[in-house]
Structures are given as C-alpha cells and as structure tokens.
C-alpha positions in Angstrom: -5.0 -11.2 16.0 -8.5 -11.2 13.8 -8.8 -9.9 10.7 -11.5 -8.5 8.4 -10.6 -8.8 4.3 -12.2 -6.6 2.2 -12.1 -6.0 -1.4 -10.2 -2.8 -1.1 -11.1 -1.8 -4.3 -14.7 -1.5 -3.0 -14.9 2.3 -1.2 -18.1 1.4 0.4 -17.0 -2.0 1.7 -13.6 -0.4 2.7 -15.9 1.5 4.7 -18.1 -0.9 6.5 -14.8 -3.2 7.1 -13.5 -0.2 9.0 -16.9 0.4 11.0 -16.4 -3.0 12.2 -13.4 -2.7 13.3 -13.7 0.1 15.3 -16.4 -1.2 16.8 -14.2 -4.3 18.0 -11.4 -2.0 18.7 -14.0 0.2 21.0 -16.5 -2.7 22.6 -13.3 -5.3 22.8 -10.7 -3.4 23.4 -8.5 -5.8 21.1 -6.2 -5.0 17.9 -8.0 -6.0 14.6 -6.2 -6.0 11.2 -8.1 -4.9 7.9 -6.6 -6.4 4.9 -8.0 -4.7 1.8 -7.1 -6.6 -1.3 -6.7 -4.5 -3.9 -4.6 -4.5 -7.6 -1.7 -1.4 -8.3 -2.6 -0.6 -11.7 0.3 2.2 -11.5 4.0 1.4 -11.2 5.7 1.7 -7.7 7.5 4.3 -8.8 8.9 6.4 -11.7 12.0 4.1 -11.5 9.6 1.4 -12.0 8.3 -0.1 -15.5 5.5 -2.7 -14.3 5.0 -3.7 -17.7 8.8 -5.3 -17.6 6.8 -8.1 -15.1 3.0 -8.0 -16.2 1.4 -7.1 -19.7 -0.6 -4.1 -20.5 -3.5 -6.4 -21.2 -3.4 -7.6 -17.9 -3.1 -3.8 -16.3 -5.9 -3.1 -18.5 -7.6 -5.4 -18.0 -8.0 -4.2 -14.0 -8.1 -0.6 -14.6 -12.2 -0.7 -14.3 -11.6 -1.9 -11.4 -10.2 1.0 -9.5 -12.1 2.7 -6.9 -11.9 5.5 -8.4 -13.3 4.1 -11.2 -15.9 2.2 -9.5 -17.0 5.2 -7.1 -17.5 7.6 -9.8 -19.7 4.9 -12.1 -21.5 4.5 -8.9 -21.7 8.6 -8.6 -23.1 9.3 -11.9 -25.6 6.5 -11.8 -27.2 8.0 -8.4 -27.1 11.4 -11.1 -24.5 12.5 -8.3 -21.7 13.8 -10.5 -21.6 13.9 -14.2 -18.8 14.5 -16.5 -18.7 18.1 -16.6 -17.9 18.4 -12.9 -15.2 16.2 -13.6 -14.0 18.2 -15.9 -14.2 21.5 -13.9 -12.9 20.0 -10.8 -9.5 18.6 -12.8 -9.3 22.3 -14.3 -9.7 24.2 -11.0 -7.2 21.6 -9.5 -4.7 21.7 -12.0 -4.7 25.7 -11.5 -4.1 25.4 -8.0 -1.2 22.9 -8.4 0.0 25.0 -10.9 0.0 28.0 -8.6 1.3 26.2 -6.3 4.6 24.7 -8.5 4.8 28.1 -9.4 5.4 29.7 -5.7 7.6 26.5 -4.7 9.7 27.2 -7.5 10.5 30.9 -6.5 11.8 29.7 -2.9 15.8 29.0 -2.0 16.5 25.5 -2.5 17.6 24.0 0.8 20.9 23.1 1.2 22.6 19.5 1.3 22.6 20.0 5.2 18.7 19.8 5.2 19.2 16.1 3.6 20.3 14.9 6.7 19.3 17.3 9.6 15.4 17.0 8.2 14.4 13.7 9.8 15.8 13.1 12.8 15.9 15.2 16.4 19.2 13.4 16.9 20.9 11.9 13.9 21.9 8.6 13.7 25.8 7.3 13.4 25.1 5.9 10.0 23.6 9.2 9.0 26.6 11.0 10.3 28.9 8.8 8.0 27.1 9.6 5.1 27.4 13.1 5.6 30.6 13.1 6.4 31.5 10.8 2.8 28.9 13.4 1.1 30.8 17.0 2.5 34.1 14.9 1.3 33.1 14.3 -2.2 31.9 18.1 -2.4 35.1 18.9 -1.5 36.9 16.9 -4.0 34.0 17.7 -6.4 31.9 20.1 -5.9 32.6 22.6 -9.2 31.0 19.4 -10.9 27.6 20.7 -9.3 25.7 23.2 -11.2 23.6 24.1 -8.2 24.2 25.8 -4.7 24.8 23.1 -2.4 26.1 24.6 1.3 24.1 27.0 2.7 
C-alpha cells in the first residue's frame, strides 16, 4: 500500500496530505495510508507520568510545536484571531462544560449491569465471566461499596 507522511503537526499540510489521498482513493480506486508524524506533548493518560521516560526540557522543548500552537500563531499573524477571542471563547466554553457537568451530575448513575450490557449486541463468553466473578464479589462484598450498584 502507498503512503503520504506528513508532518502531522502541520494543520495545513495535514490537510493537503488528505486532499491527495482522496483523490487517489477517488481517481484509483486504491487504499492509501497517511502517516502524520507528530510529537504527544501530553501523557497517555492520567495513569501516565511521561516525565518518568522523557524530561520536561524535552516536552518543552516541543510544546511550540503543537498545532494548536502553530495554527493560532498563524491565526493572529493573518489578524484572524487575537487574544481576546481566545480568551472569550475558553470562558463561554468553560460555562457550557460547566453546565453541562452540572446536569450529568443530577442523573442516576447507571448500574454495574450497564458495564457489561453497554458494548456489545451479544456479549461475549469472557464478558459473561467477568460478570459473573463481579455479581460474586458483590455478593460477598457489596456493603464495602458506598454507592448503588444493582439497578
């Protein structure tokens, strides 16, 4: 299969990599792979410390990199956002998730059934085991739970 790489940090080259290969995908009718190279200045995960593998200088040291970064530099050159919208846009947005946490918080918590009956049409026989050890611990230790869990 071809491939196109593209410095995925790049939004506007991100863009024309994907341009091309739609118009190979379209005109050729064949599979095309885009492989954006780009750094992860945050951690995988908030179980993850990246800094326990890399130094700060180092994450740092790519954070003007980032294409956020990079598109909003290009933005305010071309006088095409500016600071203050920056700021009013992250208060309006903050609001809204806010309002949002807020209304999520008032609704019934699912139960432990949803765990396993959320994914799948038809669960799977490893799924069912796990349920099965999980309603068996609950039974054993449930009053150790400080939340409703069956329902």
């Amino acid at each position: 299969m071809d491939s196109i790489r593209v410095d995925g940090n790049d939004c506007f080259a991100v863009h024309e990599a994907c341009l091309k290969a739609r118009e190979i995908a379209i005109k050729e009718q064949r599979p095309i792979l885009i492989e954006a190279i780009s750094y992860r200045v945050g951690h995988h995960s908030t179980s993850d410390d990246s800094t326990k593998y890399r130094s700060r200088q180092e994450i740092d040291g790519w954070s003007h990199w980032s294409p956020v970064t990079r598109l909003r530099a290009f933005l305010e050159k071309q006088g095409l956002w500016s600071e203050k919208q920056e700021t009013e846009l992250r208060a309006a947005i903050r609001k809204e998730v806010l309002e949002g946490v807020k209304i999520g918080e008032r609704k019934l918590k699912p139960g432990v059934k949803e765990v396993f009956s959320d994914v799948y049409d038809q669960m799977t026989p490893p799924l069912l085991e796990q349920e099965r050890e999980l309603y068996e611990h609950l039974q054993r230790h449930g009053a150790h739970y400080h939340f409703c869990l069956l329902y």
